[in-house]
LOLUM-858453 format. One record per residue (C-alpha): residue number from 1; residue in one letter; x, y, z. Coordinates in Angstrom, 1 decimal. Example, Ala and Ser with C-alpha at 12.3 -4.5 7.8 and 13.67 -1.06 7.14 Angstrom:
BEGIN
{n=1&res=A&px=12.3&py=-4.5&pz=7.8} .
{n=2&res=S&px=13.7&py=-1.1&pz=7.1} .
***
This chain:
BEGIN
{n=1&res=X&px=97.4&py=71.3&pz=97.7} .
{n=2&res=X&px=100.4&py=68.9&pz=99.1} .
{n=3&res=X&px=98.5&py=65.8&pz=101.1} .
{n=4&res=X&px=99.8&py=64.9&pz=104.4} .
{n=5&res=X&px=98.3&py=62.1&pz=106.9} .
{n=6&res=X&px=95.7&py=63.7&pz=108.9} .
{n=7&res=X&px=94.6&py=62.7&pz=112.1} .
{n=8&res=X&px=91.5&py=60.9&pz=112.0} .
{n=9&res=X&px=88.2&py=63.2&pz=112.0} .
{n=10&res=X&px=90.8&py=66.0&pz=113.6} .
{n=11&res=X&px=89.0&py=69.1&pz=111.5} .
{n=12&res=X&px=87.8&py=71.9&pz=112.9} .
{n=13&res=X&px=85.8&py=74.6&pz=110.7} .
{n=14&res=X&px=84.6&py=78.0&pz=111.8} .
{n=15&res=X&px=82.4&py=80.8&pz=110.5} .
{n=16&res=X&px=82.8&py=84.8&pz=110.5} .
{n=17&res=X&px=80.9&py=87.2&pz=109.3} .
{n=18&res=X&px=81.5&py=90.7&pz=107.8} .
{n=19&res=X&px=80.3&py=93.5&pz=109.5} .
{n=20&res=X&px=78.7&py=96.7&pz=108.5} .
{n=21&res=X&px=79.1&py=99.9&pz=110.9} .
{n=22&res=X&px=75.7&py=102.0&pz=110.5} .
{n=23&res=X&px=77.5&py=104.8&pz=112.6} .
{n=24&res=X&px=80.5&py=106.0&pz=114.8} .
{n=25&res=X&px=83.5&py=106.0&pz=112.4} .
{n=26&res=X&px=87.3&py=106.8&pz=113.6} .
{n=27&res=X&px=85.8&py=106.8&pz=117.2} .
{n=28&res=X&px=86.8&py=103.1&pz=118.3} .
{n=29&res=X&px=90.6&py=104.3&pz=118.7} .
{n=30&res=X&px=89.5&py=107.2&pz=120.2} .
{n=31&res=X&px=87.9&py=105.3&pz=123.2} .
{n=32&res=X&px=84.9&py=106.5&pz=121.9} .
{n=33&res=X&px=81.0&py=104.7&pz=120.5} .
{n=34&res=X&px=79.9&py=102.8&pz=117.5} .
{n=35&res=X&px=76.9&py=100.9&pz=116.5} .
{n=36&res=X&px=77.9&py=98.1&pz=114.0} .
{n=37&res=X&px=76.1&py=95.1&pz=113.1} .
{n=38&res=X&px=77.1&py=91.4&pz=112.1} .
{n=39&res=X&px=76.0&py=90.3&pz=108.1} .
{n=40&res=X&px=74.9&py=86.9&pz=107.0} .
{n=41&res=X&px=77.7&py=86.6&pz=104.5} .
{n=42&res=X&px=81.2&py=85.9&pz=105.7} .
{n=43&res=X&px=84.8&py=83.4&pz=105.6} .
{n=44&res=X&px=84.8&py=80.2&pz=106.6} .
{n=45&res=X&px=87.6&py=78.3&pz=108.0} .
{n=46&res=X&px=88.1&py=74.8&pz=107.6} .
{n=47&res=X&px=91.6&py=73.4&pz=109.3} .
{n=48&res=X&px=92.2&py=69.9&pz=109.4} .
{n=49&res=X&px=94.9&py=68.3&pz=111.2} .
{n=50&res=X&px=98.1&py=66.7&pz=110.2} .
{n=51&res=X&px=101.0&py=64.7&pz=111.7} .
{n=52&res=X&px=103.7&py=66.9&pz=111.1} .
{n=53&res=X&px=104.3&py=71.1&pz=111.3} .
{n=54&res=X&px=103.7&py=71.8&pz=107.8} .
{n=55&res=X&px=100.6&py=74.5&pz=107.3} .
{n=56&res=X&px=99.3&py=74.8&pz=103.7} .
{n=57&res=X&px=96.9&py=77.0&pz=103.3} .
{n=58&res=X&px=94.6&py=77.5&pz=100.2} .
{n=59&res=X&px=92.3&py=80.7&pz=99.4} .
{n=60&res=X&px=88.8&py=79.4&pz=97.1} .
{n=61&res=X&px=87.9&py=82.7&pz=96.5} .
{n=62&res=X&px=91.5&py=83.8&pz=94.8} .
{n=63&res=X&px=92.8&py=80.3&pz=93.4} .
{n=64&res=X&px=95.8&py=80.9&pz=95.9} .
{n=65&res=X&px=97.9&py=79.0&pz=97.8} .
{n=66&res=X&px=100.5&py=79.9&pz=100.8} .
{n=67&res=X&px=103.3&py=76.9&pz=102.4} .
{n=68&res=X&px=104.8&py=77.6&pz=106.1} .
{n=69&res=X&px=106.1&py=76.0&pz=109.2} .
{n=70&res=X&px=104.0&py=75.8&pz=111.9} .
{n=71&res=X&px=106.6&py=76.9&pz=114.1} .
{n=72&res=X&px=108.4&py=79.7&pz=112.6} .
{n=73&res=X&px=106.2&py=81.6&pz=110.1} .
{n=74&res=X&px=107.9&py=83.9&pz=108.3} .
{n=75&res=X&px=106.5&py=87.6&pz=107.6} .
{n=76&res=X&px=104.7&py=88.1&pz=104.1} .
{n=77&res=X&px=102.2&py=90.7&pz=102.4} .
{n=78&res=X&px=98.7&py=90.3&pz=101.4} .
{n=79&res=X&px=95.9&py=87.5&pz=102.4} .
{n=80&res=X&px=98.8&py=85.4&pz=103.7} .
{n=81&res=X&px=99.9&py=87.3&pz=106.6} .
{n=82&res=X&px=96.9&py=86.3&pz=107.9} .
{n=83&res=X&px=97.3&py=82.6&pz=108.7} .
{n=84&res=X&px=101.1&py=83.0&pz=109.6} .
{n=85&res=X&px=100.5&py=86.1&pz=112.0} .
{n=86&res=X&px=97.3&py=83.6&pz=113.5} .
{n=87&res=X&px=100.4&py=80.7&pz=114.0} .
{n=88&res=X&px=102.7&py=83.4&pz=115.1} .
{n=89&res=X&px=100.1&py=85.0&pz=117.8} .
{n=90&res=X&px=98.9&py=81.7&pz=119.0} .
{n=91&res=X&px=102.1&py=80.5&pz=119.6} .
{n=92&res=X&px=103.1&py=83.9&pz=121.9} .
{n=93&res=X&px=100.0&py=83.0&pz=123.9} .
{n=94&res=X&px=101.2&py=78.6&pz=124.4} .
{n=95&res=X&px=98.5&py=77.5&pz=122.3} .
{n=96&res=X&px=100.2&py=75.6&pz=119.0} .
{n=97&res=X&px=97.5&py=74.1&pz=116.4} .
{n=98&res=X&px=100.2&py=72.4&pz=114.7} .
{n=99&res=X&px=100.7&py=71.2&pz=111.0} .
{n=100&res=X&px=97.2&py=71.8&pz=109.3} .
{n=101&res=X&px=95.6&py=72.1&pz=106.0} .
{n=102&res=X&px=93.6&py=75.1&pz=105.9} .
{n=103&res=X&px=90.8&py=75.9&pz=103.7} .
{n=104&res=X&px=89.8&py=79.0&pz=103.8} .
{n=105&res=X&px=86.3&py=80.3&pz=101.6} .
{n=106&res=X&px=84.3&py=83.7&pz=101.4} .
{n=107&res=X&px=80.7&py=84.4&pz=100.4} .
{n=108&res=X&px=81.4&py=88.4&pz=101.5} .
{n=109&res=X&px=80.4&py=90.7&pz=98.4} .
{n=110&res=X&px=83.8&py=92.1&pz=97.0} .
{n=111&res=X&px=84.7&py=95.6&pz=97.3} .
{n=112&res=X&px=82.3&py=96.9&pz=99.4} .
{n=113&res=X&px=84.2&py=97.2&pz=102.9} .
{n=114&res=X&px=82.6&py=94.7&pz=104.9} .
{n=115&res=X&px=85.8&py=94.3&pz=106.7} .
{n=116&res=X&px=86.8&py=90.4&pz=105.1} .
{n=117&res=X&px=90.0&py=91.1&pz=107.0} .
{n=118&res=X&px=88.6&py=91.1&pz=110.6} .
{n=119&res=X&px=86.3&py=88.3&pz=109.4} .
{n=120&res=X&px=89.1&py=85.8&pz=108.2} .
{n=121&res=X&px=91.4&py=86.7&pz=111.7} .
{n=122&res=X&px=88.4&py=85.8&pz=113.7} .
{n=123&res=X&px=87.4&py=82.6&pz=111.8} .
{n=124&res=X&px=91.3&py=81.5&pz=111.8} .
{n=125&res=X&px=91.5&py=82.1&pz=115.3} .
{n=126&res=X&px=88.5&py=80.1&pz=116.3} .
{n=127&res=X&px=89.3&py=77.0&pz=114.2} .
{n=128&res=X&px=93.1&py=76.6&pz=115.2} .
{n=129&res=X&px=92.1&py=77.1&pz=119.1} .
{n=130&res=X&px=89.9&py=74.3&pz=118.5} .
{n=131&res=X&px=92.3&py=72.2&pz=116.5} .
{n=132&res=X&px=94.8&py=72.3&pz=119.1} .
{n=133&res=X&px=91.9&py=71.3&pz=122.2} .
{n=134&res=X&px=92.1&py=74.8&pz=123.6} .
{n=135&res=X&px=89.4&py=76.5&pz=124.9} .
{n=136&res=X&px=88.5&py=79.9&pz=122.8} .
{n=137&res=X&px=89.3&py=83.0&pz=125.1} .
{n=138&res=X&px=86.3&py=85.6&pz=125.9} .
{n=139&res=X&px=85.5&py=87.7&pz=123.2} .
{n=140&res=X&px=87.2&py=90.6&pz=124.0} .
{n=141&res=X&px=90.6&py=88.8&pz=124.4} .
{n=142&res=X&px=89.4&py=86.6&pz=121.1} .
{n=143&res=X&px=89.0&py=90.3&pz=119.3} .
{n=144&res=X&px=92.4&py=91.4&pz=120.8} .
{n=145&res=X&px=94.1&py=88.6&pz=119.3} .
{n=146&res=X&px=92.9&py=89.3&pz=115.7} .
{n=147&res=X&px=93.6&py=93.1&pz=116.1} .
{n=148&res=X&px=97.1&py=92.0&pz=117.3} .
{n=149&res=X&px=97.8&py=90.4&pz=113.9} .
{n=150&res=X&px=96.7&py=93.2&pz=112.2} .
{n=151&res=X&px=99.0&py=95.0&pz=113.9} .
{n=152&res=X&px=102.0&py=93.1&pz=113.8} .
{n=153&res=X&px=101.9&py=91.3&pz=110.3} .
{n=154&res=X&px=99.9&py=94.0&pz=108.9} .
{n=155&res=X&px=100.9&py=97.1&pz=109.8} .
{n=156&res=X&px=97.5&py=98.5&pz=110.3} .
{n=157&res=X&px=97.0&py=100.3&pz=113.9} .
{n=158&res=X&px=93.4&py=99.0&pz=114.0} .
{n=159&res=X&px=91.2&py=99.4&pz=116.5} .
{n=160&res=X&px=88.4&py=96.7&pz=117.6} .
{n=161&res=X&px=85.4&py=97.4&pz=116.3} .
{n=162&res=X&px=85.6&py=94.9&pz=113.0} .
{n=163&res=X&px=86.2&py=92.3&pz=115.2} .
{n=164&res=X&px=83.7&py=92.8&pz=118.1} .
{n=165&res=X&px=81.3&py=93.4&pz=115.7} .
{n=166&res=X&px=81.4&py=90.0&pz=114.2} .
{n=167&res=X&px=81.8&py=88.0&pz=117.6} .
{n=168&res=X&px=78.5&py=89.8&pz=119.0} .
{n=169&res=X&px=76.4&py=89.5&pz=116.1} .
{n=170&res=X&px=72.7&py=88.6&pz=116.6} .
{n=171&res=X&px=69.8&py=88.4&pz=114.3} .
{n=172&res=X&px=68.3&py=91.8&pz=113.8} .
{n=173&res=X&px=70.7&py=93.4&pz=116.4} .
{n=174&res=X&px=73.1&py=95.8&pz=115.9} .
{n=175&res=X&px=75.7&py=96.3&pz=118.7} .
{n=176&res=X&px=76.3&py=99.4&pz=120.8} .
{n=177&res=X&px=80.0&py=98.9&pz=121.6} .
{n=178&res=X&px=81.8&py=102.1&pz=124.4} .
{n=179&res=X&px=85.7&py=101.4&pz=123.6} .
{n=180&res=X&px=86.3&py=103.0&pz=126.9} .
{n=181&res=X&px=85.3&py=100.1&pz=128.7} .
{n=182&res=X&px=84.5&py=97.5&pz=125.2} .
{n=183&res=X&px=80.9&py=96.9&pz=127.1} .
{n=184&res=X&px=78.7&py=95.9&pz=124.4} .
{n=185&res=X&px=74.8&py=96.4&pz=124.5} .
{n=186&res=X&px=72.3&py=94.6&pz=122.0} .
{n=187&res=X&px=70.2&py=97.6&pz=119.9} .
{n=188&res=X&px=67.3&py=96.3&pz=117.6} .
{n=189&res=X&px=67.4&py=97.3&pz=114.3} .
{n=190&res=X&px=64.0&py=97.2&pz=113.2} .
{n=191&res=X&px=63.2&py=99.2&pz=109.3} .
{n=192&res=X&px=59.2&py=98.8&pz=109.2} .
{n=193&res=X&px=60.5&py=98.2&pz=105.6} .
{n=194&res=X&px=63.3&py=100.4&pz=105.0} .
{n=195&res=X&px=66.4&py=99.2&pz=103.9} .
{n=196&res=X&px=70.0&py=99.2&pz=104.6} .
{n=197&res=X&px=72.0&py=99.3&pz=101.5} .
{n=198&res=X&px=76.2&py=99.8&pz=101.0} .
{n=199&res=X&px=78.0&py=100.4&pz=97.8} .
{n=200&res=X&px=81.5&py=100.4&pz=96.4} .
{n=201&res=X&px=82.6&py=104.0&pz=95.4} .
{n=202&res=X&px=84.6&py=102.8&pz=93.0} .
{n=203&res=X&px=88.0&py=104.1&pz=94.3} .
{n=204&res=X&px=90.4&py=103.4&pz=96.9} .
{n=205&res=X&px=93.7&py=105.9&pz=97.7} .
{n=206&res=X&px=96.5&py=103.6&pz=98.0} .
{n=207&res=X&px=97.6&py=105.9&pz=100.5} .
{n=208&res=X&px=94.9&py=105.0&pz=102.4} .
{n=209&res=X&px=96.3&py=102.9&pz=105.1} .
{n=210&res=X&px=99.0&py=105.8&pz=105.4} .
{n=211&res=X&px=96.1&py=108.3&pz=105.9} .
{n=212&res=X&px=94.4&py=105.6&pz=108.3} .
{n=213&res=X&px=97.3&py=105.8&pz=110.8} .
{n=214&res=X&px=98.1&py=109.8&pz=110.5} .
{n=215&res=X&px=94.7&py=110.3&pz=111.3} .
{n=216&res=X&px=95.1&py=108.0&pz=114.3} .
{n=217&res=X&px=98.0&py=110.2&pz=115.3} .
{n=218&res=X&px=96.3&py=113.2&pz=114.9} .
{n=219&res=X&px=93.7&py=112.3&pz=117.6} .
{n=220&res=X&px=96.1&py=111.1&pz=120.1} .
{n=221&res=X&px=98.4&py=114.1&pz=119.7} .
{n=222&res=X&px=94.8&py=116.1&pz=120.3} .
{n=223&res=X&px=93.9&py=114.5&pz=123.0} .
{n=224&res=X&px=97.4&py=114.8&pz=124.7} .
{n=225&res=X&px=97.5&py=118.7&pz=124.3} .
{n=226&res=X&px=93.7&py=118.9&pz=126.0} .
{n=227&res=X&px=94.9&py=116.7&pz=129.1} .
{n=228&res=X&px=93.0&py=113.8&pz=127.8} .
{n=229&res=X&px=93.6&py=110.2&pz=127.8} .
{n=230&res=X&px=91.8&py=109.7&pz=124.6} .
{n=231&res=X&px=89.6&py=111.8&pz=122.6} .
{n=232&res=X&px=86.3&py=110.5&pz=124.5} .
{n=233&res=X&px=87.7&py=112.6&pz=127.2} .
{n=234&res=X&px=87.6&py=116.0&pz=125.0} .
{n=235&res=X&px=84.7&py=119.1&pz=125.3} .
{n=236&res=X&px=83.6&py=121.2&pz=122.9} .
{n=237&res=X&px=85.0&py=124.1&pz=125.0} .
{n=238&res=X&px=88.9&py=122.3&pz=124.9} .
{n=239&res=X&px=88.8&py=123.2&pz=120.9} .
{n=240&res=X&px=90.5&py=126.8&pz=121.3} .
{n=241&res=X&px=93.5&py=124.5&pz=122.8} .
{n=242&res=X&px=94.5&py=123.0&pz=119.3} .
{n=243&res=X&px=95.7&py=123.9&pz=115.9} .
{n=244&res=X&px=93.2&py=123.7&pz=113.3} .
{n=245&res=X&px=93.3&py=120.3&pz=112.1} .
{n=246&res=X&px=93.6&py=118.6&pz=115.3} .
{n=247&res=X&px=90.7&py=120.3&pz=116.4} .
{n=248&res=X&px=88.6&py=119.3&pz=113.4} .
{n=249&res=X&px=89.5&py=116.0&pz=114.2} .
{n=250&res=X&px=88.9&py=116.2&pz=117.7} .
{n=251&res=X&px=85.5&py=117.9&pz=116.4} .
{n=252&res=X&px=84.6&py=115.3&pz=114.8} .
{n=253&res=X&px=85.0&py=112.4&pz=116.9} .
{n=254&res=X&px=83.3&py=114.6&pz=119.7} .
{n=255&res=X&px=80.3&py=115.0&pz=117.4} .
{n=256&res=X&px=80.0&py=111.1&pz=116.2} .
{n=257&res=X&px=79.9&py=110.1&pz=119.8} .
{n=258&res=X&px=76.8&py=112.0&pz=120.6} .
{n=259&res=X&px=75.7&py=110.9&pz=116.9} .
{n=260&res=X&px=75.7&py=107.3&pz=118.0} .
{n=261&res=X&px=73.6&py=107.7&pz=121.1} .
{n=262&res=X&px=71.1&py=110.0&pz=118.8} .
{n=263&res=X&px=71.2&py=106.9&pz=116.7} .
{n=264&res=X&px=70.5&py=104.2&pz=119.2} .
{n=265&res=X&px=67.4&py=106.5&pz=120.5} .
{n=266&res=X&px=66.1&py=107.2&pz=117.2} .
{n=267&res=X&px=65.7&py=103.7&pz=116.6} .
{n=268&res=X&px=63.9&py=102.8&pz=119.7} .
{n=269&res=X&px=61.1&py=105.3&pz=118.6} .
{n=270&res=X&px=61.4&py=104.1&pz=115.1} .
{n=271&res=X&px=62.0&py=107.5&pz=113.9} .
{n=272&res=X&px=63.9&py=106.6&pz=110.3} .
{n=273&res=X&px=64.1&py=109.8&pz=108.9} .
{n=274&res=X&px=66.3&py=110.9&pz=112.0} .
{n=275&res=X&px=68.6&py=108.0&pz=111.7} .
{n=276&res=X&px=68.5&py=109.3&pz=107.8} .
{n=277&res=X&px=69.6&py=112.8&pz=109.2} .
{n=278&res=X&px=72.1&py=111.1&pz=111.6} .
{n=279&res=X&px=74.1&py=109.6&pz=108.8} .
{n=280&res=X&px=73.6&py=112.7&pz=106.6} .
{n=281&res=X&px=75.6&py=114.6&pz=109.6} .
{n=282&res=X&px=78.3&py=111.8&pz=110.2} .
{n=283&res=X&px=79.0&py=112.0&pz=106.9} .
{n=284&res=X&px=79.7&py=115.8&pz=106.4} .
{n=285&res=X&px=81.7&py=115.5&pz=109.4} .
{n=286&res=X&px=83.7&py=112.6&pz=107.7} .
{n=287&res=X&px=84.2&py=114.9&pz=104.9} .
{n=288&res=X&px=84.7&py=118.1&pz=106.2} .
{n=289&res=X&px=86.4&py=117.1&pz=110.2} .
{n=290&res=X&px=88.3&py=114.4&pz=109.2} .
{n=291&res=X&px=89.0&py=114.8&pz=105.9} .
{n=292&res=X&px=88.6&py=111.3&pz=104.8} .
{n=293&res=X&px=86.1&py=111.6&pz=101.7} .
{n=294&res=X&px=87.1&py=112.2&pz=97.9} .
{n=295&res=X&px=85.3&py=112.8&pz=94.9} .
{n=296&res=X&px=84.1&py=108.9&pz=94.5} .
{n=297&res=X&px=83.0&py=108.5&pz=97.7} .
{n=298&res=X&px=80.6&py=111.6&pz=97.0} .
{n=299&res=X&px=79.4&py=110.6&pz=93.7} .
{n=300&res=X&px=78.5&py=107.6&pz=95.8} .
{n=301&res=X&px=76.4&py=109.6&pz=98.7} .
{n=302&res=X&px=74.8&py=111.6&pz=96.1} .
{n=303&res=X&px=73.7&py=108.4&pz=93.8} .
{n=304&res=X&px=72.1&py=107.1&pz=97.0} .
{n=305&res=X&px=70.4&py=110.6&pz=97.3} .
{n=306&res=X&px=69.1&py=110.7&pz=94.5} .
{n=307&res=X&px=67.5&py=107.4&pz=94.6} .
{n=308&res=X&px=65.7&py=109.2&pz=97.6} .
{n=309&res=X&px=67.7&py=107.5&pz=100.3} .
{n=310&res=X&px=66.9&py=109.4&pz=103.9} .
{n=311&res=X&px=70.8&py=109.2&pz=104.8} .
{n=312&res=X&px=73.6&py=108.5&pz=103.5} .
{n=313&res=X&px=77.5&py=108.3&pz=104.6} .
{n=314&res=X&px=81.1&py=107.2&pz=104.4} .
{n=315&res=X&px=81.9&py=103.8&pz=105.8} .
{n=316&res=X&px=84.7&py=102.7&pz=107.4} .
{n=317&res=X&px=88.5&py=104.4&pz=107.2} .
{n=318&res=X&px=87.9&py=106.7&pz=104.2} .
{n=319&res=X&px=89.6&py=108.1&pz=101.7} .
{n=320&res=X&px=87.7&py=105.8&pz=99.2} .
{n=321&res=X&px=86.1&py=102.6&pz=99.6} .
{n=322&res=X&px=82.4&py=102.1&pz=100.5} .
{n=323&res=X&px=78.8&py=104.5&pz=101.2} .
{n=324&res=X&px=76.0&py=102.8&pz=103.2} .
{n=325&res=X&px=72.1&py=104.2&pz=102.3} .
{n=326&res=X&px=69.1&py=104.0&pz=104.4} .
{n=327&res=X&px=66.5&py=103.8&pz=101.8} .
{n=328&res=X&px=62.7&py=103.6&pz=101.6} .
{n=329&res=X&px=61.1&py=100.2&pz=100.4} .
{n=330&res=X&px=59.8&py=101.9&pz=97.7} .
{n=331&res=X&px=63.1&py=103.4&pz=96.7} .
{n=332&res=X&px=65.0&py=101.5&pz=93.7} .
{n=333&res=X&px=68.9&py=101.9&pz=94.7} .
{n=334&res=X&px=71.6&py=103.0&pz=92.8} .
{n=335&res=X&px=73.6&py=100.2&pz=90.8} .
{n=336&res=X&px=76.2&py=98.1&pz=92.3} .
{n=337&res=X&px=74.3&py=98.5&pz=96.1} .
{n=338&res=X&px=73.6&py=95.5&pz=97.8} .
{n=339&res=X&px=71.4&py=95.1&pz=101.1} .
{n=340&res=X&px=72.7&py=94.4&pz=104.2} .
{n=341&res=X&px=71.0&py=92.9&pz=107.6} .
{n=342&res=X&px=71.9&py=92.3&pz=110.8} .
{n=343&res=X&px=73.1&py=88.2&pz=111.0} .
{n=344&res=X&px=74.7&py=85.9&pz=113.8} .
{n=345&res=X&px=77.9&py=86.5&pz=115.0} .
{n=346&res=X&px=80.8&py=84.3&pz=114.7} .
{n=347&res=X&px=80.5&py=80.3&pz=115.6} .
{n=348&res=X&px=82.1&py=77.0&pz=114.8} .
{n=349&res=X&px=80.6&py=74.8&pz=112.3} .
{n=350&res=X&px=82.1&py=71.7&pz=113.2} .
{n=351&res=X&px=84.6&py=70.5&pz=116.4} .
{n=352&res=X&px=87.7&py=68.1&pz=116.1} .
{n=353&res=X&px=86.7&py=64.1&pz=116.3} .
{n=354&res=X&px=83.2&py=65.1&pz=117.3} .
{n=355&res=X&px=81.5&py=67.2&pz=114.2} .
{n=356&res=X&px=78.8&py=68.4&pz=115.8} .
{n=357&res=X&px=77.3&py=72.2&pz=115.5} .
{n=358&res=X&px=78.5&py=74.2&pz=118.0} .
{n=359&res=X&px=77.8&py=77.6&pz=119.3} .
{n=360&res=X&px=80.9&py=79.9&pz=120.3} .
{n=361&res=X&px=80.4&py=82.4&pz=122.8} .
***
């Protein structure tokens, strides 16, 4: 990287973790429920300062580096939209970081859809707010940001969940979020020894983020011909008023709803091999409803079957990417899985001129 004078002890760093969504999928656009939970691993951010409005930016994990202005970024693909749409969207709310060198690292495993994306947004976000002596908004407006560049420097009509998901992490919590209102509740997540595991299918359509936002037309064209505002607002009995594929989707984000609440009571009483059932059920409605699975991403369910997992599902958009397993301690999982447990949510590592640990809210 290019070295600039920096402002004395002007470096802010912030952590993110990745996220793992044990159930509700394709319900967070549809006003809907999901219960995900923060990981230990994630992407830290580590901006320091400079005197003038040059940003370089450097990615550890990929070798990679990106140049811009801090005050007109222009629009680019891949891992650098990320930084300039954080500039671009800080800027539209009056808060600009200035010239920075920006460091960014991961520790997420790779491929397994722990949404890195949502997790480098939010980690950006947090450091450059404190670079330029801002105070960080409330979560919710924090997520909204992040979603925002998505959006706009992405292309991706994303909903929240990645990002409130890493923002409300707690230890051994999961997060019961209602997108109808984005009230969160804190659900423990206690195994008595079981384990959560998620693996890579292997395969990923590149039409996926295509299929990602038709699928998010779908449901809003379903829920405008039953009279709803969104699909949380659909019955069972408004079905007979659709076509056949928007009422599978409508069927399915109907059924996950009541799949999450299932969830959040089975694990009060501790009762593992209904989650296991729980995830059995979203998943055939993944497959089957919304039409998101593919011949990897059952390989995938099946190898955590037969390694004797109670449950076993589709995470995340679909149409490829990544299975999570609940599976006995006993149970040795299928190769490539790696365990997953519920971490602390997003923070800041360090503040500019001071350098102590901070908590962010």
């Amino acid at each position: 990287m290019r070295t600039y004078p920096t402002l004395s002890s002007n470096v802010a760093q912030a952590f993110a973790p990745g996220r793992v969504n044990l159930i509700g999928e394709h319900t967070d656009y549809n006003g809907g429920l999901a219960l995900p939970f923060a990981i230990g691993a994630g992407v830290t951010v580590s901006a320091t300062g400079h005197t003038d409005q040059r940003v370089d930016v450097h990615a550890a994990d990929l070798n990679e580096t990106d140049s811009f202005d801090a005050g007109a970024p222009p629009p680019v693909d891949g891992w650098r939209a990320f930084a300039r749409g954080t500039y671009a969207v800080l800027a539209q709310s009056g808060i600009r970081p200035g010239g920075a060198s920006i460091e960014i690292s991961s520790d997420l495993p790779q491929g397994i859809g722990v949404s890195s994306s949502a997790a480098l947004s939010l980690a950006l976000f947090m450091a450059l707010i404190e670079l330029a002596g801002e105070v960080a908004p409330e979560p919710v407006a924090l997520a909204r940001l992040c979603q925002k560049v998505e959006q706009d420097w992405r292309g991706a009509q994303t909903g929240l969940l990645d990002q409130l998901a890493s923002v409300h992490g707690q230890l051994g919590q999961a997060t019961l979020i209602d997108f109808q209102d984005l009230s969160v509740t804190a659900v423990p997540v206690e195994l008595d020894g079981h384990r959560l595991l998620v693996m890579n299918s292997g395969a990923r359509d590149p039409g996926a983020l295509a299929g990602y936002n038709r699928r998010r037309s779908e449901c809003e064209q379903a829920a405008s011909r039953v009279g709803a505002e969104n699909l949380r607002g659909a019955l069972y009995q408004d079905l007979h008023m659709l076509p056949d594929v928007l009422a599978r989707r409508a069927r399915h984000v109907i059924g996950e709803n009541g799949r999450v609440l299932e969830t959040v009571e089975a694990l009060k009483r501790s009762d593992l091999d209904a989650v296991g059932a729980l995830l059995d059920a979203s998943h055939a409605s993944l497959r089957d409803n919304f039409e998101v699975s593919n011949p990897a991403v059952e390989i995938a369910v099946q190898a955590f079957k037969d390694s004797g997992a109670l449950g076993a599902r589709l995470m995340g958009a679909g149409f490829g990417g990544s299975v999570i397993g609940l599976l006995p301690a006993d149970a040795a999982p299928p190769n490539g899985a790696v365990e997953v447990r519920a971490s602390q949510g997003a923070h800041l590592l360090c503040k500019p001129r001071y350098g102590e640990p901070h908590a962010a809210g």
